[in-house]
C-alpha positions as CSV (number, residue, x, y, z in Angstrom):
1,X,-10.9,40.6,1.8
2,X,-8.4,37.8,2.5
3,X,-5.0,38.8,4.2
4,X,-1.9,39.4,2.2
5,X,-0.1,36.8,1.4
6,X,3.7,37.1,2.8
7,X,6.1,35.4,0.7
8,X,8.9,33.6,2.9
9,X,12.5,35.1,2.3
10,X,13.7,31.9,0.5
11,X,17.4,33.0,-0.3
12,X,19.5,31.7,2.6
13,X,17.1,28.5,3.3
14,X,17.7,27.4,-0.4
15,X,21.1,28.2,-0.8
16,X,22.2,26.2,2.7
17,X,19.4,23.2,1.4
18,X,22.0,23.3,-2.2
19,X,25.1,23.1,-0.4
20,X,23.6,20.6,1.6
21,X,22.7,18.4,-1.4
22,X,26.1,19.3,-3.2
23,X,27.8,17.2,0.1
24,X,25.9,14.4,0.0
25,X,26.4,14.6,-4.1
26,X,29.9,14.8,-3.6
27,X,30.0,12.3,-0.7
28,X,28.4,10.1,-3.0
29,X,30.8,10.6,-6.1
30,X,33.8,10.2,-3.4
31,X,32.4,6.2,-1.9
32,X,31.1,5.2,-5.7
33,X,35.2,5.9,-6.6
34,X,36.8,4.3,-3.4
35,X,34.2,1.7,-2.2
36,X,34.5,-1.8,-4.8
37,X,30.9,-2.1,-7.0
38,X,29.6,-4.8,-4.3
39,X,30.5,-2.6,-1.2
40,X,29.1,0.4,-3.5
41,X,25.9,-1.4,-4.0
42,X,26.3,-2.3,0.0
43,X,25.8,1.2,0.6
44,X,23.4,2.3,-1.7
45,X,20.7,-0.4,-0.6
46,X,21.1,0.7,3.0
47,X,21.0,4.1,2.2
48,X,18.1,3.3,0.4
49,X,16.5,1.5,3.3
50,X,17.7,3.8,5.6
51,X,15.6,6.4,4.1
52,X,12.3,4.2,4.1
53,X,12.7,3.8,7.6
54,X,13.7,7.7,8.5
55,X,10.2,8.5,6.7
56,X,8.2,5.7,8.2
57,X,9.5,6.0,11.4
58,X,7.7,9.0,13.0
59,X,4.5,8.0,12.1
60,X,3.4,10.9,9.9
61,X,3.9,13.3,13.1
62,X,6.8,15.2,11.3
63,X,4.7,16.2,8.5
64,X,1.5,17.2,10.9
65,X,4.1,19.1,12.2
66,X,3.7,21.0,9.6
67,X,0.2,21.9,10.1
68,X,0.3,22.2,13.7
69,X,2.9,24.3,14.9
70,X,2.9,27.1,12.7
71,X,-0.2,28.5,13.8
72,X,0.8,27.9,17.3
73,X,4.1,29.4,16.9
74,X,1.8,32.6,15.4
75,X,-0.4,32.4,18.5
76,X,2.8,31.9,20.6
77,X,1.2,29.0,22.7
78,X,4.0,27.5,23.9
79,X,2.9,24.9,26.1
80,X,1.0,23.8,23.3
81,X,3.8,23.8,20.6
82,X,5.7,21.4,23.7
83,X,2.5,19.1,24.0
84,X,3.0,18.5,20.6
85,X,7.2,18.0,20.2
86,X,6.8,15.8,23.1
87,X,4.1,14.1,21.6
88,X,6.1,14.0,18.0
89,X,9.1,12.7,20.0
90,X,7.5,9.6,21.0
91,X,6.1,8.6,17.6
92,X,9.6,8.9,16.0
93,X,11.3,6.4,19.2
94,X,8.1,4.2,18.6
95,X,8.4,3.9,14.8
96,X,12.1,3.6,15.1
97,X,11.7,0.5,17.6
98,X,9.0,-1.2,15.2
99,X,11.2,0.2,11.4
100,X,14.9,-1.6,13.2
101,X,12.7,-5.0,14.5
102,X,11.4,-4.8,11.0
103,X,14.8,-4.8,9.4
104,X,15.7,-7.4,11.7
105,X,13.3,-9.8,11.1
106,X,13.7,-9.4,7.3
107,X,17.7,-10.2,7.6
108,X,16.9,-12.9,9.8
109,X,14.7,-14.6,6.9
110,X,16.2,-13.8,3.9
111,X,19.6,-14.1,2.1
112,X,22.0,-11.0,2.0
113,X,24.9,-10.4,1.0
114,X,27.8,-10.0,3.9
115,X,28.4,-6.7,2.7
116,X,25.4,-5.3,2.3
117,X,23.8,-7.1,5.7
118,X,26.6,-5.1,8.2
119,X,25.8,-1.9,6.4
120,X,21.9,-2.3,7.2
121,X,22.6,-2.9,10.6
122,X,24.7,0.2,10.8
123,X,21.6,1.9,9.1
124,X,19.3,0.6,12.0
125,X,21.8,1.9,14.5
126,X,21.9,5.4,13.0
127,X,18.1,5.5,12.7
128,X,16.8,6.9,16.2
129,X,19.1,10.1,15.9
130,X,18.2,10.5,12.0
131,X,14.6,10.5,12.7
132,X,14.9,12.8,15.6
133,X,17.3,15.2,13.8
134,X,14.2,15.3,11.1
135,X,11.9,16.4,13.5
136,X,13.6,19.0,14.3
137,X,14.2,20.5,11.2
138,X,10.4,20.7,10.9
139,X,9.7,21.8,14.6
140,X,12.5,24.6,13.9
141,X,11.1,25.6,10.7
142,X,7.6,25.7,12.5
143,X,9.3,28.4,15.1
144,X,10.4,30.2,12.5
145,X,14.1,29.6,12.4
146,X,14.4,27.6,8.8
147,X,17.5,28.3,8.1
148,X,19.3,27.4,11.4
149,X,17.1,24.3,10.9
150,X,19.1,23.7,7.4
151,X,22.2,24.8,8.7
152,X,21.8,21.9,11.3
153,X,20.5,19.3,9.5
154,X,20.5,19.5,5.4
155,X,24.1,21.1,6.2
156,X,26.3,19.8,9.7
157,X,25.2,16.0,9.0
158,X,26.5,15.7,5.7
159,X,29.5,17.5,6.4
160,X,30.3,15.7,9.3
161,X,29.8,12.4,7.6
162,X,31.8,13.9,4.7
163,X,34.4,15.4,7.4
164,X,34.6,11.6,9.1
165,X,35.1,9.6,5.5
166,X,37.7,12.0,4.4
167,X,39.9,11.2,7.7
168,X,39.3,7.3,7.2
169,X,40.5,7.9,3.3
170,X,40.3,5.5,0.5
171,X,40.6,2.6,2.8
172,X,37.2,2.7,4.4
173,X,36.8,-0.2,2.8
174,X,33.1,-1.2,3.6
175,X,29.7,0.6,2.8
176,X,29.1,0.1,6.5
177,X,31.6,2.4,7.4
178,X,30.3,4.9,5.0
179,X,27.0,4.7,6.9
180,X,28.3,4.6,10.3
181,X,30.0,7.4,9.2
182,X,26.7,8.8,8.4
183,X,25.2,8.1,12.0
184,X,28.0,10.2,13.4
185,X,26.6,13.1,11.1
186,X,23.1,12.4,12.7
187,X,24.0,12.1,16.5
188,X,26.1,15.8,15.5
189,X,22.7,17.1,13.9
190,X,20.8,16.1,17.0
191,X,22.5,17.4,19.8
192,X,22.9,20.7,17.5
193,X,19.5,20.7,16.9
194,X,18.4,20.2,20.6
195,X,21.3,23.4,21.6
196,X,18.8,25.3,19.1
197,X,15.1,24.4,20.3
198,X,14.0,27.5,22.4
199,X,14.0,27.4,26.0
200,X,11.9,24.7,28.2
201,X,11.1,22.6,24.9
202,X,11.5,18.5,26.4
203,X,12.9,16.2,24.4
204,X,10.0,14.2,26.0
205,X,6.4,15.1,27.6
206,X,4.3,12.9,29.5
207,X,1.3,12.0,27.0
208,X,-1.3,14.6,27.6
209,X,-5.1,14.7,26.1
210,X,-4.8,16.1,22.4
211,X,-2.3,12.9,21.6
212,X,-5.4,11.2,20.5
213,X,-6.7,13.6,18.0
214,X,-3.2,13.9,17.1
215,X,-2.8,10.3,16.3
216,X,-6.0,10.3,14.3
217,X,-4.8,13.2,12.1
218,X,-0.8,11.9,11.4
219,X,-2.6,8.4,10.3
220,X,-3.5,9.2,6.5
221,X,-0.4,11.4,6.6
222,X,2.2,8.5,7.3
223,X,0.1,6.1,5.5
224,X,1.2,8.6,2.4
225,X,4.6,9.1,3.4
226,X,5.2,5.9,3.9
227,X,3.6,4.5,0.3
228,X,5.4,7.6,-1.4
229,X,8.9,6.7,0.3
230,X,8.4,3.1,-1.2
231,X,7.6,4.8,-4.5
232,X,10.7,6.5,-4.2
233,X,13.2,3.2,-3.0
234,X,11.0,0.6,-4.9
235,X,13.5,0.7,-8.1
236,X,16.4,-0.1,-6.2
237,X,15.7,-2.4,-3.9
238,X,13.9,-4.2,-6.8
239,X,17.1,-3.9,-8.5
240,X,19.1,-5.1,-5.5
241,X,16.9,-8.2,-4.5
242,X,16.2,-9.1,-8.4
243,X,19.4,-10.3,-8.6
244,X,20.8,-7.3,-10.9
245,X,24.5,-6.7,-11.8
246,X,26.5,-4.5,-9.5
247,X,26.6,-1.8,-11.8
248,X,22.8,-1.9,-12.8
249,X,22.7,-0.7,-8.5
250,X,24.9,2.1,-8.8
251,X,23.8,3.5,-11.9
252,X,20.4,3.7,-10.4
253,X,22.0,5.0,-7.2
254,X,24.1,7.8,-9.0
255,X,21.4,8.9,-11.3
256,X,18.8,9.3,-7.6
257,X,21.4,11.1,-6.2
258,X,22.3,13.5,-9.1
259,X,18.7,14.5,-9.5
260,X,17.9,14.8,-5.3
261,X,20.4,18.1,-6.5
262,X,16.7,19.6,-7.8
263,X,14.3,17.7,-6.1
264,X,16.0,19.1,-2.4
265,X,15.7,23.1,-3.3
266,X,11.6,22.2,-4.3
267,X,11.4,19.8,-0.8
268,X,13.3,23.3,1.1
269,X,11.0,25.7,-0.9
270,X,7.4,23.9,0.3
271,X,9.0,23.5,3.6
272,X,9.4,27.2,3.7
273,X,5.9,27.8,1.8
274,X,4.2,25.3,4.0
275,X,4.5,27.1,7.1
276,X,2.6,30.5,5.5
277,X,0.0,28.3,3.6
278,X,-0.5,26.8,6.8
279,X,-1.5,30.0,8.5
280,X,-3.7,31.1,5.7
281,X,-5.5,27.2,6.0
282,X,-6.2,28.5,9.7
283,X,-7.7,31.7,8.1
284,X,-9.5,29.6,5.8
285,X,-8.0,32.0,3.0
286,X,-8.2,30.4,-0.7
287,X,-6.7,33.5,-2.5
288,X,-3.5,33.5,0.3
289,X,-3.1,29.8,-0.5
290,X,-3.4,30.1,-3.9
291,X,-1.2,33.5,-4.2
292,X,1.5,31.7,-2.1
293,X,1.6,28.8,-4.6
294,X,2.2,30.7,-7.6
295,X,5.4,32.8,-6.1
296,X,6.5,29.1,-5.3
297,X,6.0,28.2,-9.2
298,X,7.6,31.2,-10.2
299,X,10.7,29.9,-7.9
300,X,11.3,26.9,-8.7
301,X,10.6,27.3,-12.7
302,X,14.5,27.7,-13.5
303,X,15.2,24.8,-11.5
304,X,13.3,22.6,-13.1
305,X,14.6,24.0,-16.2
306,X,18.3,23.9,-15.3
307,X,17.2,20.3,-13.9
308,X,16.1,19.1,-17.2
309,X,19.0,20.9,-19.1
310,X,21.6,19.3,-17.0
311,X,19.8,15.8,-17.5
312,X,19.7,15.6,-21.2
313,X,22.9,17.5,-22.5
314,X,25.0,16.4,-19.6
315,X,23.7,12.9,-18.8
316,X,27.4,10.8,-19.8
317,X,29.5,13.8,-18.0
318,X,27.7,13.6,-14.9
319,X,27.4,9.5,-14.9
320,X,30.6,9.7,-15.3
321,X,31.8,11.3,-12.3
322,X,30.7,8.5,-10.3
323,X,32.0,5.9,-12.3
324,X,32.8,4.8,-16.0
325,X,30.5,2.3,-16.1
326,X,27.5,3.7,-14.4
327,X,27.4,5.7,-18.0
328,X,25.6,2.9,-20.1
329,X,23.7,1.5,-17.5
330,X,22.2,4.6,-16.4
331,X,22.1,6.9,-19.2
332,X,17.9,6.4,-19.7
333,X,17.5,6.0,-16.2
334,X,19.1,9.3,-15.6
335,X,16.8,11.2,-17.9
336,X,13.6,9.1,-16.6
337,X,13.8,10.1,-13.4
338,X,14.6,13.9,-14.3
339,X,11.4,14.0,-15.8
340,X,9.7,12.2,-13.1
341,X,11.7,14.7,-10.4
342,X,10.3,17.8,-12.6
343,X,7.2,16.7,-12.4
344,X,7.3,16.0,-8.8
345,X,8.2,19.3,-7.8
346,X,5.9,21.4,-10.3
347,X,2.7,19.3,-8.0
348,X,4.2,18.8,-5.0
349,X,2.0,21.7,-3.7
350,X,-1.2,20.0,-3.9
351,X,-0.2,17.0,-1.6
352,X,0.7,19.7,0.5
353,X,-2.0,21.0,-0.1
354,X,-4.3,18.1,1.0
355,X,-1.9,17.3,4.1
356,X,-2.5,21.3,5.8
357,X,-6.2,20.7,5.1
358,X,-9.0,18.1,6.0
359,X,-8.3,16.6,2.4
360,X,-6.2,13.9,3.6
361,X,-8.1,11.4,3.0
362,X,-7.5,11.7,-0.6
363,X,-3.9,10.7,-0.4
364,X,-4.0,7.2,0.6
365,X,-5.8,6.4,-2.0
366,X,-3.6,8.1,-4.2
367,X,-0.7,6.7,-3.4
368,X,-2.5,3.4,-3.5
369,X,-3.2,3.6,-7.1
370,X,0.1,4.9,-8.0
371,X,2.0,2.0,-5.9
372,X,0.0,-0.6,-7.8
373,X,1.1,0.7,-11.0
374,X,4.8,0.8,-10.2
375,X,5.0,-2.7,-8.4
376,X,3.5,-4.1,-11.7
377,X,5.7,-2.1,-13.9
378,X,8.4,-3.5,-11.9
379,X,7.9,-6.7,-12.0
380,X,7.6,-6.6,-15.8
381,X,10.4,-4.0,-16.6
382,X,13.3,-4.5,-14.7
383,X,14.3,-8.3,-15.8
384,X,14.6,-6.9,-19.2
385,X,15.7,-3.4,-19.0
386,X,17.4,-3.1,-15.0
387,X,18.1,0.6,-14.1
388,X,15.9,2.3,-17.0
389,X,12.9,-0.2,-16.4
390,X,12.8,0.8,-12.5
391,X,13.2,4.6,-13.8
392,X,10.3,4.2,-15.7
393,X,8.0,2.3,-12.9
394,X,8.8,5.4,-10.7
395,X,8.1,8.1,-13.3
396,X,4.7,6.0,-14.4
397,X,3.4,5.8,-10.7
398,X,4.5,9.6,-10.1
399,X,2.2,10.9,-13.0
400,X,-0.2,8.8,-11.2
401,X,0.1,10.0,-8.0
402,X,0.1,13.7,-9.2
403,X,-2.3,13.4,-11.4
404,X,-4.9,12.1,-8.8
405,X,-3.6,14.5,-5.9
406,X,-3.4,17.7,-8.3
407,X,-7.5,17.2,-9.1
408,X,-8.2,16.5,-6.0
409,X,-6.3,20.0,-4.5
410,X,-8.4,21.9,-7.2
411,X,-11.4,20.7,-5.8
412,X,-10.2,21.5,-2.4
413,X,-9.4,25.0,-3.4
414,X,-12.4,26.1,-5.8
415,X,-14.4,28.7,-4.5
416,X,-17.2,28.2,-2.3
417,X,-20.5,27.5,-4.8
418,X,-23.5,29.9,-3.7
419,X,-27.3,29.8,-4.9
């Protein structure tokens, strides 16, 4: 008889993940109004870059995180749960060293824009605190303290970047203010963060034995973090380097950032899921794993309906908050990548699924089909249609993606055959 299977108190987690996403939202909405459409655009590439590099920077350890600590949070092995921060820790200063020589080497041999150029670099400058503040919120979660690590990090670094733009005023001026203003809201989260690890956790550890086992088993999950993360920036930075209008950018930009208002409470909720599912993997339980994902479905259905609601009766209202003309250019694009966020979120469980399990194999081939779909629906929709032709790339390679993990997962999670 497999072990009940305890459902994670959700309330607080979600609710600090929400406010969380309502700053950035609103952060967002505040630069789009003050910033001028090229700085805007400035800001929204880096941001966009910025976030490829926090989730190729620790080298798939952040999310084996997920799959590691929890049972050794259960078994209360701490020197274990250190070996394995420490271990963590140096992947994310590694990957940070290789993602800002990377962004480097790219500004060094091609030809950006003034505006958006300074705001990279700030993006490279705030990336070793970012990624470290990310591990954290998974190491914390992994403990069993989720929502101090929300508080910390979904909550205190967007409100301190908020807090430090709202002091500048309307003349910040640049979009690489905004994002410096951002690293200050990482270096915050950080030290926070390492004021709430338990006692005797090192920020580093000298590399012990399991690091190479460890290694092997982060591979095929960077490998999809990294491809899915492209998925996820592709349309913009197509946009950006395609040559598209100003406003084309933003629109895109606006419409991501409205819908991350869903997408974040699903991200939160596996998070939260993730760490139970991954004790009932270590029991090798099926009917745990598969109780646990249908109390997550039952969740997040009225957010994916409110989510879809908000998209298609309130798509020019909410443009429009941003800025007047991000309404036409991103109306479609809007509703595109609502769709493509629902969907999303109703299979994320099965790549998370895959990633707790020995199935990870599966995903980089997954995400290699999807990726190939998307780069040539890129290439052939955004000339013509801009913003709703990268929307549509994304939301093509996401049913791809999803289709191919969800089957997989199935597989992984049909009973045993006997006879």
């Amino acid at each position: 008889m497999s072990a009940p299977a305890r459902a994670p108190r959700v309330g607080l987690p979600i609710l600090l993940a929400l406010v969380g996403q309502v700053l950035v939202a609103g952060l967002s909405v505040l630069l789009a109004r003050w910033l001028s459409p090229p700085e805007f655009e400035a800001y929204a590439v880096a941001a966009a870059a910025f976030t490829l590099m926090v989730t190729a920077a620790p080298l798939g350890a952040d999310k084996l995180a997920l799959r590691v600590l929890p049972p050794l949070a259960a078994a209360r092995d701490a020197p274990a749960f250190r070996a394995y921060v420490g271990f963590a820790t140096r992947r994310c200063l590694t990957g940070s060293a290789v993602a800002i020589a990377a962004c480097l080497a790219i500004l060094a041999l091609s030809d950006v824009s003034a505006p958006a150029r300074n705001a990279l670099l700030a993006s490279c400058a705030a990336l070793p605190a970012a990624t470290l503040a990310h591990l954290a919120l998974e190491a914390l979660t992994a403990a069993g303290r989720p929502a101090a690590a929300l508080a910390i990090v979904r909550v205190g670094a967007p409100a301190v970047a908020g807090a430090a733009v709202l002091a500048i005023g309307p003349g910040i001026g640049t979009g690489a203010a905004a994002i410096a203003a951002w690293g200050a809201g990482w270096i915050v989260a950080l030290g926070l963060a390492w004021r709430a690890s338990p006692p005797g956790s090192p920020a580093v550890t000298r590399p012990g034995a399991p690091d190479a086992g460890w290694r092997a088993l982060s591979a095929p999950l960077w490998v999809y973090r990294l491809v899915a993360g492209v998925m996820a920036q592709a349309g913009i930075l197509a946009l950006e380097f395609g040559g598209a209008p100003s406003v084309e950018v933003g629109a895109y930009a606006a419409a991501t950032s409205l819908v991350a208002l869903a997408t974040v409470l699903a991200t939160a909720t596996n998070r939260l899921y993730a760490r139970e599912i991954s004790q009932a993997v270590a029991r090798t339980d099926r009917a745990a794993i598969r109780r646990l994902r249908r109390r997550r479905a039952a969740w997040l259905a009225p957010v994916l309906l409110a989510l879809l609601v908000l998209a298609f009766r309130f798509t020019d209202a909410l443009l429009g908050l941003y800025r007047p003309e991000f309404v036409a250019a991103g109306h479609a694009a809007f509703r595109l990548l609502a769709v493509s966020a629902a969907l999303s979120i109703l299979l994320a469980p099965a790549a998370s699924l895959l990633k707790l399990t020995d199935g990870t194999a599966a995903l980089p081939r997954s995400v290699g089909a999807a990726v190939l779909v998307q780069a040539l629906l890129l290439g052939v929709l955004v000339p013509g249609l801009g913003a709703t032709g990268a929307a549509a790339s994304y939301l093509a390679a996401n049913v791809v993606l999803f289709g191919l993990v969800q089957y997989r997962a199935r597989q992984r999670l049909a009973p045993p055959r006997t006879g």
